[in-house]
N, C-alpha and C positions, 0 to 999 in steps of 0.2 A: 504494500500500500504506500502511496502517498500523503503528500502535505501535511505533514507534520502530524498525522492522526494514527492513531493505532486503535483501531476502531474492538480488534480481538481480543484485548485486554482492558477496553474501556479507562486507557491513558491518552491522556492529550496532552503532545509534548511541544511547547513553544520554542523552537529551537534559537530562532532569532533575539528572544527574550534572555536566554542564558547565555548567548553570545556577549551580548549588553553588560550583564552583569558580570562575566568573568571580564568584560572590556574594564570595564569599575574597576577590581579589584589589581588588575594588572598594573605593572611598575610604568611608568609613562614611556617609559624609551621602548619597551619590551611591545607594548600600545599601538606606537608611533611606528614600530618596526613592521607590524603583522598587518594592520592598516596600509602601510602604504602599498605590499605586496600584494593584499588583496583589491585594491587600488587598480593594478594592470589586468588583473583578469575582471574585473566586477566595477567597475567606478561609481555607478550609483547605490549599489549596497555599500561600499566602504563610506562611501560622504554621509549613506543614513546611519550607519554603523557610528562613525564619528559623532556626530551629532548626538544622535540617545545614548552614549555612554559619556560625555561630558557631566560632570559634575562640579560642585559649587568650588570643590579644592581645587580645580586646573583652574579656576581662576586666577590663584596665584603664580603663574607659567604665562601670563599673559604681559603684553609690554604695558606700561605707563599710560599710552596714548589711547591701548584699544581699551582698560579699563576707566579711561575716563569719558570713553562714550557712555556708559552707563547713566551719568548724571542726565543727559538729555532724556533719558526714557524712563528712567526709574526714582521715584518720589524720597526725601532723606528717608522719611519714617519707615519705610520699606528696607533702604538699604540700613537702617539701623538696627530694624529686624534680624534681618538676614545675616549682622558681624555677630553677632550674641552666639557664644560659645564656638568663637574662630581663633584663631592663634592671633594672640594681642599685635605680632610685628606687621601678620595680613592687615588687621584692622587699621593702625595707624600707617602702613602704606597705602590703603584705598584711601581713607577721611583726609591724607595729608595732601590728594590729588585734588580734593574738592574745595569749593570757593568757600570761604569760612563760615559764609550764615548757612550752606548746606552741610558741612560736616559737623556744625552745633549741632543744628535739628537731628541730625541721625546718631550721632554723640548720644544724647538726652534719651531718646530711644534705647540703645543701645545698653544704656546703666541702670535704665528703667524696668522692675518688675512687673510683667504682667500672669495674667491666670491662666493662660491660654496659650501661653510662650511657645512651648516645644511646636504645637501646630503651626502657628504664626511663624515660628523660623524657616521649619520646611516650605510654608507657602511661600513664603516673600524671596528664598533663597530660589526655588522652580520658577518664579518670575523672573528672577536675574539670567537663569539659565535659558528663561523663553526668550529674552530680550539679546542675548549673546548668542544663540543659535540663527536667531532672524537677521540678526549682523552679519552673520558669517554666510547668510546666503546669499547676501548683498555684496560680501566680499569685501566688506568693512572692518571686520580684523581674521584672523587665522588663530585655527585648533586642531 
């Protein structure tokens, strides 16, 4: 059988899904290595491939210029959301990109307890990654 169904066993195996996820956990070079090889036989699966396995930590792999697109798209209290429980030197290399009354607002945020945190960081952190994948198809920064 096909597509990813095993219909005899009554499993359904998303194969593309666990790719993703082992893409995550992989070392970036090791990522970046397997990526680009499957790049010459597949180019549209490796660019989707790249894309859904990006997460919030490659952001810090990214240069100066294409992390300060962000502020066009993404609101402080959003991105102050999203440093809450990031390694403090990411944090003050993003906020120190930002114009000072945006890096307060997300500051304030940021040192701010809420009830609802843990959700609120995943949301606000999968909009940053919405907001860098739509860049990157514009070809506005590189991942």
């Amino acid at each position: 059988m096909e597509n990813n169904n095993n219909s005899a066993s009554g499993v359904f195996i998303n194969g593309k899904a666990q790719i993703i996820e082992m893409l995550q956990h992989m070392p970036r070079e090791e990522r970046a290595k397997l990526l680009k090889n499957l790049k010459i036989r597949n180019p549209q699966l490796a660019e989707e491939l790249t894309e859904q396995c990006f997460t919030f930590s490659d952001l810090d792999n990214l240069s100066d210029t294409e992390l300060s697109m962000i502020f066009n798209y993404i609101t402080a209290p959003i991105l102050g959301m999203a440093l809450k429980n990031i390694e403090r030197s990411f944090q003050r290399r993003l906020l120190s990109l930002a114009n000072r009354e945006y890096a307060e607002e997300a500051f304030r945020v940021l040192k701010t307890p809420y009830s609802t945190e843990k959700r609120d960081i995943k949301r606000a952190q999968n909009k940053i990654i919405e907001v860098l994948v739509s860049l990157k198809k514009r070809k506005q920064v590189q991942f």
